[in-house]
C-alpha positions in Angstrom: -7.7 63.3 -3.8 -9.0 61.3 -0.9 -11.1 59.1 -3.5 -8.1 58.2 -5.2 -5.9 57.4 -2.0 -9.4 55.2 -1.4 -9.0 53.7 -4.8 -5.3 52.7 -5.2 -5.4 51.0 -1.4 -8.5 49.0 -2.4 -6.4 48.4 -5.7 -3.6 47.3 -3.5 -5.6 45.0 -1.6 -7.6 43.2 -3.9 -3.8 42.8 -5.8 -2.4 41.8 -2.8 -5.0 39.1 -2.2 -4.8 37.5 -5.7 -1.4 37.6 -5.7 -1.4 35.9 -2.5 -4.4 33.2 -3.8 -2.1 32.7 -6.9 1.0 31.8 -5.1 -1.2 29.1 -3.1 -2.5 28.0 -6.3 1.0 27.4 -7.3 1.8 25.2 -4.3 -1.3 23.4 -4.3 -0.4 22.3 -7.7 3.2 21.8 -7.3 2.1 19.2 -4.5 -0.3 17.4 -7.0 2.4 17.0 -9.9 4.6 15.9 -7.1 1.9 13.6 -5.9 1.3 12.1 -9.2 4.8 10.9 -9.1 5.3 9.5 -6.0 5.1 5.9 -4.8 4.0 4.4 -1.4 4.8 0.7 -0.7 3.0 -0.5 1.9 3.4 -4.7 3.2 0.2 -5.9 4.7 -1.0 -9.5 5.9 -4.1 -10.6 4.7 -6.4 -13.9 3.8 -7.2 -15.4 1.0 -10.5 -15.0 -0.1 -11.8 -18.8 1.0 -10.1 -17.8 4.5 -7.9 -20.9 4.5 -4.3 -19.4 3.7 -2.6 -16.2 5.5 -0.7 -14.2 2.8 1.9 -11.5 3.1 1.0 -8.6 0.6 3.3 -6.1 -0.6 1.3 -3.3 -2.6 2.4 0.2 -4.3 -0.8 2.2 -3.3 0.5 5.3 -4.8 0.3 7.1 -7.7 4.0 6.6 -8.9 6.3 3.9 -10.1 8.6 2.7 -7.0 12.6 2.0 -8.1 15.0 -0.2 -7.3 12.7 -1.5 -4.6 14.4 -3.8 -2.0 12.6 -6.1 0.9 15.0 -7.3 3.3 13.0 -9.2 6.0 14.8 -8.7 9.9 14.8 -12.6 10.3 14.4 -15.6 8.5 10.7 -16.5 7.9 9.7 -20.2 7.1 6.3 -20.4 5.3 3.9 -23.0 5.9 6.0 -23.2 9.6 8.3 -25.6 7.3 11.9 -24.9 7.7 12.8 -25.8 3.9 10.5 -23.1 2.2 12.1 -20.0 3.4 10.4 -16.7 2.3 13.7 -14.8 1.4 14.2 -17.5 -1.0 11.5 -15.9 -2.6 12.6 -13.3 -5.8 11.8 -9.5 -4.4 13.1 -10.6 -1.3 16.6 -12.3 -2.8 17.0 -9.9 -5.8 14.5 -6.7 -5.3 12.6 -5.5 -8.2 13.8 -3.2 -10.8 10.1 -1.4 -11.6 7.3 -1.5 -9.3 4.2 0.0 -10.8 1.3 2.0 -9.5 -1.2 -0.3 -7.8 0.4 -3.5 -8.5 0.9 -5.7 -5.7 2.8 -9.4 -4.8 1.0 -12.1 -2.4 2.7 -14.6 -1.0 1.9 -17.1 1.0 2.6 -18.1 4.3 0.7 -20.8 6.0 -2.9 -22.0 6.3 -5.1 -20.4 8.7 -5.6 -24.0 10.4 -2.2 -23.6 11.5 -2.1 -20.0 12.4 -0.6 -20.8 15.8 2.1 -23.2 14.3 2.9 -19.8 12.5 5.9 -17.9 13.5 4.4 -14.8 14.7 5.5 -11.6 13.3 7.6 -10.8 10.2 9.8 -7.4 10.0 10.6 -6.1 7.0 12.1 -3.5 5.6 11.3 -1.7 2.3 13.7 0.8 0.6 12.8 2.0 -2.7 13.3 5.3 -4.9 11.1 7.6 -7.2 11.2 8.8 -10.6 12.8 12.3 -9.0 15.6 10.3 -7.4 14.3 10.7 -3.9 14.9 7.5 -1.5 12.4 6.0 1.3 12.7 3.8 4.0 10.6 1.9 5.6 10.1 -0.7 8.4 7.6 -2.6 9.2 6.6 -5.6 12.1 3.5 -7.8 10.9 1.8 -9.6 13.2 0.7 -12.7 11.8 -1.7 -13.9 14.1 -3.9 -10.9 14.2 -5.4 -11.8 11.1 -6.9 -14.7 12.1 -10.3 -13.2 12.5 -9.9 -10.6 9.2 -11.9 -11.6 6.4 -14.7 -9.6 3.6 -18.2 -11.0 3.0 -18.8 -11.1 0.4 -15.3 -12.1 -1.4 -13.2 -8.8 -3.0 -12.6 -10.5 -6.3 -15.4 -11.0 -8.9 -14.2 -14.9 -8.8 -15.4 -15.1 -4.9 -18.4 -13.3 -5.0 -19.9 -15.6 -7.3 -18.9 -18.7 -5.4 -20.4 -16.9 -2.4 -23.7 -15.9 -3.7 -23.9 -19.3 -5.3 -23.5 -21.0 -1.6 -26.2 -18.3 -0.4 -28.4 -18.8 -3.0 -28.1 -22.8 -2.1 -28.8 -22.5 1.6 -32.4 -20.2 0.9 -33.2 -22.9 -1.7 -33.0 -25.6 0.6 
């Protein structure tokens, strides 16, 4: 008798434990099918690849399509530090953007680095958007322009710059 008290608690134990690893199992992929689905905008300031023009970015880095996406900036922004070329002029900021798709991203322009100082010097934003599931974020963000001043990739990111770079390298070891 005592072998088989021995042999239905191991039984109980080892079903116990994989009912227990099962149920994580389950959460761990209800959090990846959840995942899969869910967008992150993120708005970034960055250079352009020559390092002559400071750019606002706004990027979906998730894995999800963002909806009904809407950038209201806290204050008006004039790019180029001209007053006529205002940046909520600019669509996604005016009329938002129906469908934003997984890792596409907008760049727009703000000044040249030259004038980096001329630059008004932060932008606040906010970004409200919604997933497929219905669920709503809110975000808010304070750029600071200036900090990207000394920010830039060698070589280039793009397959465009890189070439240009390594041909400029290639020219100053030749002679």
């Amino acid at each position: 008798m005592n072998e088989q008290v021995a042999i239905s608690l191991a039984l109980l134990v080892a079903t116990s434990l994989y009912t227990i690893v099962t149920i994580m199992m389950w959460w761990e992929s209800r959090k990846t099918r959840l995942q899969r689905v869910t967008p992150e905008i993120i708005a970034y300031i960055k250079t352009s690849e020559d390092h002559n023009v400071v750019m606002l970015v706004i990027e979906n880095i998730g894995e999800g399509c963002a909806y009904d996406l809407q950038v209201d900036l806290d204050e008006e922004y004039h790019t180029f530090a001209k007053e006529e070329k205002k940046l909520s002029e600019m669509p996604i900021f005016s009329e938002g953007v129906a469908i934003y798709p997984p890792k596409y991203k907008l760049q727009y322009y703000l000044g040249g680095c030259h004038q980096i100082n001329e630059l008004q010097p932060a932008i606040g934003l906010s970004l409200r958007y919604r997933d497929q599931n219905g669920s709503k974020y809110d975000k808010h963000s304070t750029l600071r322009v200036r900090q990207i001043a000394c920010f830039y990739s060698n070589p280039p990111e793009t397959f465009m710059g890189q070439v240009a770079y390594y041909l400029k390298e290639i020219n100053k070891k030749i002679g």
